[in-house]
N, CA and C atoms as a LAMMPS dump frame, in Angstrom:
ITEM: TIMESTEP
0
ITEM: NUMBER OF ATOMS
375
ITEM: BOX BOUNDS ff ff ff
-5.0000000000000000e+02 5.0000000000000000e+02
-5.0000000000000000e+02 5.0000000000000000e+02
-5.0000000000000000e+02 5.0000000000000000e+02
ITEM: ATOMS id mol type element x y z
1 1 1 N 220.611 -338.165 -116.34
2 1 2 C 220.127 -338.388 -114.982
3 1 3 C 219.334 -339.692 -114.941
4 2 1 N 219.191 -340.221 -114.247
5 2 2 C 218.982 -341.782 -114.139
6 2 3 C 217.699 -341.921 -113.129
7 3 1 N 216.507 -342.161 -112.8
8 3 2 C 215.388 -342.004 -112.057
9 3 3 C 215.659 -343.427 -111.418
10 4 1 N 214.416 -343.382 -110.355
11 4 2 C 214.215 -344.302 -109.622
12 4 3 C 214.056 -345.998 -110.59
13 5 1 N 213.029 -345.717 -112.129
14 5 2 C 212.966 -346.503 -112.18
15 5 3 C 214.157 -347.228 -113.243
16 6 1 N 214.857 -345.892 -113.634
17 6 2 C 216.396 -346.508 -114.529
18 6 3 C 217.267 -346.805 -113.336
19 7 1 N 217.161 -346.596 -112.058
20 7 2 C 218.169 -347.401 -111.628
21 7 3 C 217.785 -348.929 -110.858
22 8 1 N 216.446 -349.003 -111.329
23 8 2 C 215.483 -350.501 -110.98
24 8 3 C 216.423 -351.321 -112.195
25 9 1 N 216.112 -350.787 -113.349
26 9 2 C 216.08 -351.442 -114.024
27 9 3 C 217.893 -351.557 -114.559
28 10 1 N 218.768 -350.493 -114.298
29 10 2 C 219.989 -350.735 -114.454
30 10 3 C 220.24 -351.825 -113.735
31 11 1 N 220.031 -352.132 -112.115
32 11 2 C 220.643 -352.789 -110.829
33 11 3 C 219.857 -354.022 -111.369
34 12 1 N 218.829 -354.358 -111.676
35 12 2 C 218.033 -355.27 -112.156
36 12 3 C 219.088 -356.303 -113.058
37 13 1 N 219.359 -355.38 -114.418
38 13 2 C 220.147 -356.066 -115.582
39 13 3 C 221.435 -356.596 -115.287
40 14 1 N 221.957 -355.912 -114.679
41 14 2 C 223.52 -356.11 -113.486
42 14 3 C 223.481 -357.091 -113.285
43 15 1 N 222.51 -357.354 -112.604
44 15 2 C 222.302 -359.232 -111.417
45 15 3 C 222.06 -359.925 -112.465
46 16 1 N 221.199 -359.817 -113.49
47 16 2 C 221.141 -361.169 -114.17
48 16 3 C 222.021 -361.112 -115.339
49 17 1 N 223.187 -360.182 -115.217
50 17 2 C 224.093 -360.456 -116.237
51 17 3 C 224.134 -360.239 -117.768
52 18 1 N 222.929 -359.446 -118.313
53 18 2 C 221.796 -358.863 -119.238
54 18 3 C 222.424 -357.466 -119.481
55 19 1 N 221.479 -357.006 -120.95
56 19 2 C 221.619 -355.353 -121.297
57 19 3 C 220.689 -354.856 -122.164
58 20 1 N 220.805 -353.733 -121.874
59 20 2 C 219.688 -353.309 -122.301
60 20 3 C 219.188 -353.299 -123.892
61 21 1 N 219.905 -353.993 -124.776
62 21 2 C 219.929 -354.924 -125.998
63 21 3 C 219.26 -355.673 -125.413
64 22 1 N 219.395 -356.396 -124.81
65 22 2 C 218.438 -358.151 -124.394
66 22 3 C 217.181 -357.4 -123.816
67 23 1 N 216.501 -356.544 -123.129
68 23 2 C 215.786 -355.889 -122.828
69 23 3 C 214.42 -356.052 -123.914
70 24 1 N 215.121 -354.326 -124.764
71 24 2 C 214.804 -354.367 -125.885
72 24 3 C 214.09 -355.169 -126.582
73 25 1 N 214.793 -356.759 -126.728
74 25 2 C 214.311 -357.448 -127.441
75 25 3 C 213.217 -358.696 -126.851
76 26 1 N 213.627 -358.322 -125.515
77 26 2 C 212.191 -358.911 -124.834
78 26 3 C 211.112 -358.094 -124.619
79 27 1 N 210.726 -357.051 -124.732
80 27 2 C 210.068 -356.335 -124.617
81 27 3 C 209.492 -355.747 -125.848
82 28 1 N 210.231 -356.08 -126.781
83 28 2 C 209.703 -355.746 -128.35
84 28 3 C 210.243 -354.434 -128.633
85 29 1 N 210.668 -353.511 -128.137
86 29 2 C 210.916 -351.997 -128.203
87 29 3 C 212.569 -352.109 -128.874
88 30 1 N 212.937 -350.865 -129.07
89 30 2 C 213.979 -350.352 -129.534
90 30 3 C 215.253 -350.193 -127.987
91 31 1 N 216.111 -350.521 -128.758
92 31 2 C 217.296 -349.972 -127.594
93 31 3 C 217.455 -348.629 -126.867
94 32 1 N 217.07 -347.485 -127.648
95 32 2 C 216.815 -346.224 -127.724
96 32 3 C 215.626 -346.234 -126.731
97 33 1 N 214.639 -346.976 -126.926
98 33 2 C 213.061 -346.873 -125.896
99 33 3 C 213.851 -347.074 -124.608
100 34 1 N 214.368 -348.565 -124.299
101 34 2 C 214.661 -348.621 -123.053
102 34 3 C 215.797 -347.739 -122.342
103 35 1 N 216.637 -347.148 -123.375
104 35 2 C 217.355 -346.015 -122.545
105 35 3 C 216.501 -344.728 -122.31
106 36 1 N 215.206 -344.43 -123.051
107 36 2 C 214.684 -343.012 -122.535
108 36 3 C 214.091 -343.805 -121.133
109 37 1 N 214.09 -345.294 -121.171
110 37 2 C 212.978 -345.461 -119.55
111 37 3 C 213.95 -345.073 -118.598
112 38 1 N 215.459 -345.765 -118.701
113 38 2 C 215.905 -345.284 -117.247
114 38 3 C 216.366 -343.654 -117.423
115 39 1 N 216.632 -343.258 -118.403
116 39 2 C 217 -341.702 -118.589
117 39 3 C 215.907 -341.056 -117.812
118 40 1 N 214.155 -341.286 -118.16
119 40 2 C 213.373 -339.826 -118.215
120 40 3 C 212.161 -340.632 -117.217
121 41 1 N 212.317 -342.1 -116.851
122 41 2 C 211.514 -342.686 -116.174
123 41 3 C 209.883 -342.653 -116.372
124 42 1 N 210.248 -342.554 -117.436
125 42 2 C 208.114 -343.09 -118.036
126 42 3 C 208.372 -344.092 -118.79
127 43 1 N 207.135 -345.051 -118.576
128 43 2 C 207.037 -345.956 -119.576
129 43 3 C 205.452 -346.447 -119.068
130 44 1 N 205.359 -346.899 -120.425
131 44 2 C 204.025 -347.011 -120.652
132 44 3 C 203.435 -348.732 -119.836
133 45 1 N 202.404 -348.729 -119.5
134 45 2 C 201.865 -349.636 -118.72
135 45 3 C 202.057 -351.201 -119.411
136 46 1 N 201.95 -351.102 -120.643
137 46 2 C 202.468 -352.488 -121.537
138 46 3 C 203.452 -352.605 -121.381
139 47 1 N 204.332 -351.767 -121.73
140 47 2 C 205.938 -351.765 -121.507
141 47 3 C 206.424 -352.134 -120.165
142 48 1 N 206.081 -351.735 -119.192
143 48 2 C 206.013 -351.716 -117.504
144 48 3 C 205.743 -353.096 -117.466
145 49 1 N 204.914 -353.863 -117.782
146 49 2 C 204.759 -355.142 -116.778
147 49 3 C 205.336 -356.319 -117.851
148 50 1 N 205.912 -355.618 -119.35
149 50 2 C 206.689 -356.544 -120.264
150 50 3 C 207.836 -356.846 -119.624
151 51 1 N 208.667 -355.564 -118.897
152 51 2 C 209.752 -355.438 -118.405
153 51 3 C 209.999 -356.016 -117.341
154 52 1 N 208.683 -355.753 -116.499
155 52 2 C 208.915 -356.471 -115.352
156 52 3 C 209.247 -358.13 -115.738
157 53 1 N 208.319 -358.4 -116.203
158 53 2 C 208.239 -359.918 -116.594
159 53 3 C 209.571 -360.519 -116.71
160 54 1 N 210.427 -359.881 -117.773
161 54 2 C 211.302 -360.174 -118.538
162 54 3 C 212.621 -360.123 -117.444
163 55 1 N 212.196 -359.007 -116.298
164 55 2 C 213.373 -358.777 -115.082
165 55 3 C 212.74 -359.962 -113.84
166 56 1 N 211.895 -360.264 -114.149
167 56 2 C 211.791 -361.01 -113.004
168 56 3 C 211.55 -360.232 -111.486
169 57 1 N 210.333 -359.503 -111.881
170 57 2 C 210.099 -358.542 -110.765
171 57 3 C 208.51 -358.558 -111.049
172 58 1 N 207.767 -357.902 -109.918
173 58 2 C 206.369 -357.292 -109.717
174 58 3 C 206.405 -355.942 -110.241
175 59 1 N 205.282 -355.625 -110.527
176 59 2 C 205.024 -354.238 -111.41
177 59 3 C 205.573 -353.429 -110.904
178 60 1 N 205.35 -353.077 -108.989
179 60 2 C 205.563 -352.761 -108.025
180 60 3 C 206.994 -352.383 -108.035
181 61 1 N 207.877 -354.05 -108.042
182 61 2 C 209.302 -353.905 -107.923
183 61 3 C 209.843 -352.799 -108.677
184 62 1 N 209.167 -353.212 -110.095
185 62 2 C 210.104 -352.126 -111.011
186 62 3 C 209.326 -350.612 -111.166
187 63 1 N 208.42 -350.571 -110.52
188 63 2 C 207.757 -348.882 -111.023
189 63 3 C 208.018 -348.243 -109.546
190 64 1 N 208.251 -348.465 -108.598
191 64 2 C 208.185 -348.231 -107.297
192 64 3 C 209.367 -348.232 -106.601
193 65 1 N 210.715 -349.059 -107.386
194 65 2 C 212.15 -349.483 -106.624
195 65 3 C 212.134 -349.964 -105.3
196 66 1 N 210.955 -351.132 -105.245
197 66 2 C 211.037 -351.731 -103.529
198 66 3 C 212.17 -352.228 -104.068
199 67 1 N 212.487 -353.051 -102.838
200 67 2 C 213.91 -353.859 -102.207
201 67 3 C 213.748 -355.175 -104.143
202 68 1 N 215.041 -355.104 -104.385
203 68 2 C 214.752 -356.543 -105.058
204 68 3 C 215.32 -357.525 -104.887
205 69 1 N 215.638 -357.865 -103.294
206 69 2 C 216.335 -358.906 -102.459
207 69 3 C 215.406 -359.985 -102.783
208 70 1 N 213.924 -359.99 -102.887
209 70 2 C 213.135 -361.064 -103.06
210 70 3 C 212.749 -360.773 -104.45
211 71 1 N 213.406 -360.644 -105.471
212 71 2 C 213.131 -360.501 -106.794
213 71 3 C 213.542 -362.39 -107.329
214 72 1 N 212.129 -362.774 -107.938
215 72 2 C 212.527 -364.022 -108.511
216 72 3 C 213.558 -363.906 -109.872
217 73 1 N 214.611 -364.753 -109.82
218 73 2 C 214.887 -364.862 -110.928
219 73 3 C 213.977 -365.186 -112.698
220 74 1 N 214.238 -364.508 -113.406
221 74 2 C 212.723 -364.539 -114.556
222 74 3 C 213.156 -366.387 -115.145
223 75 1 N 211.436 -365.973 -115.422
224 75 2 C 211.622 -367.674 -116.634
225 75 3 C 212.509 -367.574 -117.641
226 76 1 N 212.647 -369.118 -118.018
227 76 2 C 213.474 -368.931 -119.299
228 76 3 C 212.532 -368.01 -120.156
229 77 1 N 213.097 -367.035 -121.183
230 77 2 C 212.359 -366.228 -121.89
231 77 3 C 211.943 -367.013 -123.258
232 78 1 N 211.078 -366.802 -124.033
233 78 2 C 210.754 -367.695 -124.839
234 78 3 C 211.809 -367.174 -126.06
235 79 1 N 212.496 -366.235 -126.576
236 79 2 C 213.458 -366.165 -127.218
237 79 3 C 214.952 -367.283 -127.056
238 80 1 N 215.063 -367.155 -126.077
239 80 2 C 216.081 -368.346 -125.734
240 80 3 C 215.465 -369.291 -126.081
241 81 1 N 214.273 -369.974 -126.035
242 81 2 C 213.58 -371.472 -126.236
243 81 3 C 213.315 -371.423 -127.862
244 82 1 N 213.768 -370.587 -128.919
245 82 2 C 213.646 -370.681 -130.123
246 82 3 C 214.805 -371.12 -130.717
247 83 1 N 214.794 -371.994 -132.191
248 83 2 C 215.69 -372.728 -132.958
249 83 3 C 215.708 -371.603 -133.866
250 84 1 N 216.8 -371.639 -134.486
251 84 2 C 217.569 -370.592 -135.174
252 84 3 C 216.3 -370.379 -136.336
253 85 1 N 215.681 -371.151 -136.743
254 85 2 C 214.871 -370.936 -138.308
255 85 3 C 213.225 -370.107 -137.329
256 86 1 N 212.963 -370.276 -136.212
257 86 2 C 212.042 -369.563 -135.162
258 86 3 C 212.699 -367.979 -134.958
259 87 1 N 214.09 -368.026 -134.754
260 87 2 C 214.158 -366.746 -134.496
261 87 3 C 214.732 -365.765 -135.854
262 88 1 N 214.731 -366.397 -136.953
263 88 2 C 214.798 -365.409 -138.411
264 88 3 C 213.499 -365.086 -138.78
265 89 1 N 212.385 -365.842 -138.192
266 89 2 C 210.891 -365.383 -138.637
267 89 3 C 210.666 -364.461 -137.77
268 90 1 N 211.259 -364.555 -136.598
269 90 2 C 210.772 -363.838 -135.601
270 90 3 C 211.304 -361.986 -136.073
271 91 1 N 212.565 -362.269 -136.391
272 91 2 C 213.363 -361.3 -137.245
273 91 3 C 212.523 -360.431 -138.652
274 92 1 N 212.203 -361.116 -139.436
275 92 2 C 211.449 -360.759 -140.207
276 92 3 C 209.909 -360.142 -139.968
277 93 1 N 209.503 -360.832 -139.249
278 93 2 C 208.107 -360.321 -138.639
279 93 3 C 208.222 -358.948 -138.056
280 94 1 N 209.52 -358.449 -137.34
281 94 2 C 209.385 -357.517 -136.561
282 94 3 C 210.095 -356.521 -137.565
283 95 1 N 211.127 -356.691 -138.51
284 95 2 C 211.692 -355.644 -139.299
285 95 3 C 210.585 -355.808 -140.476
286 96 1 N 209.567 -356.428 -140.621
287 96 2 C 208.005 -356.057 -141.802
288 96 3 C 207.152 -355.24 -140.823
289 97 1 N 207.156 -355.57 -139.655
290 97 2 C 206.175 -354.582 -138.961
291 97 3 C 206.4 -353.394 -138.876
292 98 1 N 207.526 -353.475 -138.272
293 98 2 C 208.362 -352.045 -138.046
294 98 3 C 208.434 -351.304 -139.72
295 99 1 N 208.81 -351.609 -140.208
296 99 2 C 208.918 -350.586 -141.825
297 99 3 C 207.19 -350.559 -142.459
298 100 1 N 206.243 -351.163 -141.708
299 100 2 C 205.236 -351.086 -142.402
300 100 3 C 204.408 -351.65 -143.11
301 101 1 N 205.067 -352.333 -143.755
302 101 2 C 205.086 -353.511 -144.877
303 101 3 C 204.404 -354.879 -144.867
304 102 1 N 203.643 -354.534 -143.664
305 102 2 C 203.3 -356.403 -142.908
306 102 3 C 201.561 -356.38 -143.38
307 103 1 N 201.744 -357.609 -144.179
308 103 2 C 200.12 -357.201 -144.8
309 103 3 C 200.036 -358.993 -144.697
310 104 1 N 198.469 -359.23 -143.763
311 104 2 C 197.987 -360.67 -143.327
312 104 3 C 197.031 -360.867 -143.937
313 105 1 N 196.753 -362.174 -144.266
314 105 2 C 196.015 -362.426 -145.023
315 105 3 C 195.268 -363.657 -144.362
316 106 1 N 194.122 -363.326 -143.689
317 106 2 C 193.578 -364.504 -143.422
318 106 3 C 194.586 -365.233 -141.438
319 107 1 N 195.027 -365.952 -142.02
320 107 2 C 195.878 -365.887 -140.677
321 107 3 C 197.309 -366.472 -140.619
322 108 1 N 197.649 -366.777 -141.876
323 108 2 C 199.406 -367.551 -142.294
324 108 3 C 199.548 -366.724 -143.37
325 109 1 N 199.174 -365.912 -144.52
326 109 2 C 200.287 -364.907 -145.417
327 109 3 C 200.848 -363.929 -144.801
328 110 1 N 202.115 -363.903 -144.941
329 110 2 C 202.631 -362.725 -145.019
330 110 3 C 203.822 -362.392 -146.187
331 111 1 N 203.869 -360.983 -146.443
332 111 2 C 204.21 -360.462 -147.396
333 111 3 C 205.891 -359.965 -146.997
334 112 1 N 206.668 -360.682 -147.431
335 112 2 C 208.24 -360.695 -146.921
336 112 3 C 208.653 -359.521 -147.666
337 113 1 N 209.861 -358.395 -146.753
338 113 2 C 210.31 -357.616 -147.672
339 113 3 C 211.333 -357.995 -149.11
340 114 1 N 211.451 -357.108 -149.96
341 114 2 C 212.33 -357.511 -151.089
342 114 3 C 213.744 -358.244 -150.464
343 115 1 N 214.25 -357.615 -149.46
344 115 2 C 215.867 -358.808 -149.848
345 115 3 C 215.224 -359.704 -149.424
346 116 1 N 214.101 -360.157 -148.779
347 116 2 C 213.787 -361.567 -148.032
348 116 3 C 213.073 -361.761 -149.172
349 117 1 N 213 -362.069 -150.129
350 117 2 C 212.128 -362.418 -151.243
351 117 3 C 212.265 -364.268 -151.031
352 118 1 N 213.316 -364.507 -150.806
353 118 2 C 213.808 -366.068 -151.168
354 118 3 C 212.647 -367.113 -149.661
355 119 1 N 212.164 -366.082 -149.292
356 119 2 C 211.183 -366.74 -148.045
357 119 3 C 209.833 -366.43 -147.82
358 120 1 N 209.037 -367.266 -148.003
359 120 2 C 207.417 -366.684 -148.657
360 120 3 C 206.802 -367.987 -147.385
361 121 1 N 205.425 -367.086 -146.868
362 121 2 C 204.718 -367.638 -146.139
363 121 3 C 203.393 -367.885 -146.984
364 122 1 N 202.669 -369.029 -146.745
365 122 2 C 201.343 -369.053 -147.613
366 122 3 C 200.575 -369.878 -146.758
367 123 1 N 199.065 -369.605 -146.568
368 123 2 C 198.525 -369.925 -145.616
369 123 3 C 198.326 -371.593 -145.95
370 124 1 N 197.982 -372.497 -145.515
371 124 2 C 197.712 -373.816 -145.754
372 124 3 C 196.813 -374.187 -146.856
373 125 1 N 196.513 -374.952 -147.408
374 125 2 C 195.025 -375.083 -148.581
375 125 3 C 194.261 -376.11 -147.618
């Protein structure tokens, strides 16, 4: 069953040609997260105005299903504005967070998992 605000956000992704993969990954969440939003229609207030952002809507637009005839098209997202060696860190950062494993040191170490061994961060001297 699909709620008010999964069908914001279905009709939303439609127009800009998007899915809920690209979602996901603007929003930081799992593919699975953004299908329980339009499935069961909760989502959490971070999540809510990430989404909006990312749809190019007011909090409003997307928690409420006003009209989105005056929905701005969103900014370029800053994932698109990354060079391929920006978005494998970006990759790594989020599969070390996600498993746990993400240990900072100061404010530039981080501790890469084993297959990423061949890529080591070290803070500056």
């Amino acid at each position: 069953m699909t709620t008010k605000l999964g069908s914001t956000i279905k009709s939303r992704l439609a127009e800009l040609g998007r899915t809920q993969e690209w979602l996901a990954g603007e929003t930081g969440v799992s593919k699975n997260a953004v299908s329980k939003w339009i499935r069961d229609g909760k989502i959490s207030r971070v999540n809510a105005i990430a989404a909006a952002k990312a749809l190019g809507l007011s909090a409003d637009q997307l928690l409420l299903g006003q009209p989105l005839a005056d929905a701005s098209p969103p900014a370029e997202t800053t994932l698109e504005r990354l060079d391929a060696k920006e978005k494998h860190l970006l990759e790594l950062y989020r599969r070390a967070s996600r498993d746990g494993k993400l240990m900072i040191y100061g404010a530039a170490t981080v501790a890469p998992k084993e297959e990423d061994s061949d890529t080591t961060f070290t803070r500056p001297q």
